[in-house]
Backbone bond lengths (Angstrom), bond angles and torsions (degrees), N, CA, C in turn:
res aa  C-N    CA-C-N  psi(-1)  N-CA   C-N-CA  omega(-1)  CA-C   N-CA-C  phi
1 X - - - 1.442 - - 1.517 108.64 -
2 X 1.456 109.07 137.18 1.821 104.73 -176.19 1.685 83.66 -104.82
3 X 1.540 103.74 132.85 1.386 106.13 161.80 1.207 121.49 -94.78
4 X 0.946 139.28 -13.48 1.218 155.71 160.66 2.061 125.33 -63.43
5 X 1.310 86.73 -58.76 1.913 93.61 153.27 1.242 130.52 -104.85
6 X 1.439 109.44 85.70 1.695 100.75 -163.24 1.140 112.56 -55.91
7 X 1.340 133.05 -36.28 1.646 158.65 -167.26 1.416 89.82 -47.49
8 X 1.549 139.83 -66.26 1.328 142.32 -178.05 1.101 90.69 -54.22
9 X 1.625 166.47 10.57 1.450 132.65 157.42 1.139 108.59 -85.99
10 X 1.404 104.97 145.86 1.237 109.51 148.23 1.782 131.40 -98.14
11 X 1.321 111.20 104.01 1.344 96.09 -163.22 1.763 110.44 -113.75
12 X 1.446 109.97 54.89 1.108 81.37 166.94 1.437 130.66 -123.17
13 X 1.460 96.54 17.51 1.685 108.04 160.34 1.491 125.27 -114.44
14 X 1.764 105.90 35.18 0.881 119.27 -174.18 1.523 118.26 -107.34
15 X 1.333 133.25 136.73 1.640 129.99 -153.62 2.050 79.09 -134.64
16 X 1.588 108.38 137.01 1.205 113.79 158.30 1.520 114.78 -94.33
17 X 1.249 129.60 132.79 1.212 142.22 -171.02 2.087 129.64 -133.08
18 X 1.535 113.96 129.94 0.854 105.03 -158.68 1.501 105.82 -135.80
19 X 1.361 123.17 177.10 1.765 113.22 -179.83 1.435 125.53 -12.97
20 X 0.855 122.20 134.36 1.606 130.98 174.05 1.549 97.36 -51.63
21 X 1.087 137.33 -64.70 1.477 152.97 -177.70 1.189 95.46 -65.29
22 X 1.467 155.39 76.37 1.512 139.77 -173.09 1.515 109.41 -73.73
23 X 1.226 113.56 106.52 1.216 112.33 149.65 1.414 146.62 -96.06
24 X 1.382 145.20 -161.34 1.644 127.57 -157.22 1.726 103.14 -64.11
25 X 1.380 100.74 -65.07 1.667 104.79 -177.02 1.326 109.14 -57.76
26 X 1.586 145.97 -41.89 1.237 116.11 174.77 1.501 112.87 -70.59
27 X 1.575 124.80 -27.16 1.724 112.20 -175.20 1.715 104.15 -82.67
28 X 1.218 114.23 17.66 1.179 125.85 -177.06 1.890 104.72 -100.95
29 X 1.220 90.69 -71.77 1.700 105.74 168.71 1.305 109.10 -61.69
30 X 1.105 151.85 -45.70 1.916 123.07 174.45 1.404 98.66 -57.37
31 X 1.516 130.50 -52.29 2.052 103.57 -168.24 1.237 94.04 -78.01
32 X 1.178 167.86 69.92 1.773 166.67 160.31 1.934 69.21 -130.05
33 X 1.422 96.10 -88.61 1.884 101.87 -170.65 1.840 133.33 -15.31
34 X 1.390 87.96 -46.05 1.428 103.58 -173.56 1.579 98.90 -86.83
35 X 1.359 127.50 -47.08 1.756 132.66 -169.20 1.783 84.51 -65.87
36 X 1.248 131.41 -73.91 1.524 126.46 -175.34 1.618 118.43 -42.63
37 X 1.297 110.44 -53.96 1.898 102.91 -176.17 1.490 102.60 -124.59
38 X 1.479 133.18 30.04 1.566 121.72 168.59 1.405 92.84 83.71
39 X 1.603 82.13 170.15 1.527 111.89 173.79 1.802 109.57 86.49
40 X 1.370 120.75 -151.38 1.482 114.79 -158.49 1.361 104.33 -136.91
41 X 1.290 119.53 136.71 1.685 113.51 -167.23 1.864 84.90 -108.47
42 X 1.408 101.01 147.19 1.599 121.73 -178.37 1.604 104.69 -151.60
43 X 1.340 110.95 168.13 1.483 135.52 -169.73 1.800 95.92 -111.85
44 X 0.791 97.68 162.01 1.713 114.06 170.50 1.308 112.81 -108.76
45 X 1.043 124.34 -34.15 1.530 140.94 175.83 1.695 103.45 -149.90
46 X 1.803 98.27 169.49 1.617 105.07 -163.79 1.412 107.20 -66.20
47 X 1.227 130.81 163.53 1.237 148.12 -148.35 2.011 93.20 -94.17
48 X 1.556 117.57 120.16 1.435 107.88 -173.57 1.618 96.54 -63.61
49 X 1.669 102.32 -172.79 1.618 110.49 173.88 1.498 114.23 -70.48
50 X 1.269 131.74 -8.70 0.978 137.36 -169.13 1.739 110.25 -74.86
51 X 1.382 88.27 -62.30 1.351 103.10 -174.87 1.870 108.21 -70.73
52 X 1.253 100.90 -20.96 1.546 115.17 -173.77 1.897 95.92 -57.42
53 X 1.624 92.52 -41.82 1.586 85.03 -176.45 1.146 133.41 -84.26
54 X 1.498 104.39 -36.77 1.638 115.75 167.78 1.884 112.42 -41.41
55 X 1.483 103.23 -45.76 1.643 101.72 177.85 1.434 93.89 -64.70
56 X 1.238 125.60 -82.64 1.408 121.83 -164.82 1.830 125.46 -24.13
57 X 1.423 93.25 -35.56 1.171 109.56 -172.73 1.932 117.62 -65.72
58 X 1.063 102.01 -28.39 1.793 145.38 -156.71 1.179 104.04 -116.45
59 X 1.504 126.09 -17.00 1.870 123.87 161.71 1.474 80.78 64.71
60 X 1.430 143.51 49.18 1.267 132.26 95.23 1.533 162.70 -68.13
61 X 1.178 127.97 155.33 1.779 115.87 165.38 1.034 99.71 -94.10
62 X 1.435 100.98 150.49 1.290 95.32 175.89 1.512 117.25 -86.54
63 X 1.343 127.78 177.69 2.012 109.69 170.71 1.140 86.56 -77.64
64 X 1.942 86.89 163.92 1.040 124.55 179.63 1.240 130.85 -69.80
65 X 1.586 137.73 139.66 1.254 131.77 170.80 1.753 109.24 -50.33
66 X 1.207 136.29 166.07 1.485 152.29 -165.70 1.797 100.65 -177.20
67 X 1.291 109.45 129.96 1.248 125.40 -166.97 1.345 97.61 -118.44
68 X 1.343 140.69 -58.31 1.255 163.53 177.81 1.816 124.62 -85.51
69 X 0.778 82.16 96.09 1.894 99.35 -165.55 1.762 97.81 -107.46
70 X 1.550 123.40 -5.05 1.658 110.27 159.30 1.207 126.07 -28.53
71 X 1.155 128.89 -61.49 1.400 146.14 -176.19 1.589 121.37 -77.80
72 X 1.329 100.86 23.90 1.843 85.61 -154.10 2.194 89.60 -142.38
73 X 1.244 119.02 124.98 1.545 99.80 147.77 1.071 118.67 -76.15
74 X 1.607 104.44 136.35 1.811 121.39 165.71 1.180 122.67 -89.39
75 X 1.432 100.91 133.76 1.451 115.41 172.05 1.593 97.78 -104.22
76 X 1.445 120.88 127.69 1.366 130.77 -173.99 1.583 108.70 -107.81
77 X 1.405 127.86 125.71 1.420 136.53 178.07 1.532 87.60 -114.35
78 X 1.584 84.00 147.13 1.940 111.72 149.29 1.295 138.68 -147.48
């Protein structure tokens, strides 16, 4: 990934990904991840109540859970 030239990515088999346990700052950091360098922000597991509210709160969804990341490059947040 060039961080610097986003234009050289290619992101469209790219999934942002964060703690297995997602909590606020990682379901926070994959959509920051994906809106900054492309690609698709997802959960590893369901989103706790915490974060359930912060989206709610913010008239967001949250991303989606993704179980299967074979097919996909990861972008890893923490």
């Amino acid at each position: 990934m060039d961080l610097t030239t986003l234009s050289n990515n290619n992101t469209d088999n790219l999934v942002w990904v964060g703690h297995l346990s997602p909590d606020t700052d990682s379901a926070v950091s994959v959509i920051l991840a994906s809106h900054i360098y492309g690609g698709e922000a997802a959960l590893t597991g369901e989103a706790n109540p915490e974060s359930k509210f912060v989206f709610e709160f913010c008239g967001m969804d949250a991303p989606k859970v993704k179980a299967d990341f074979s097919s996909h490059h990861i972008g890893l947040v923490d």
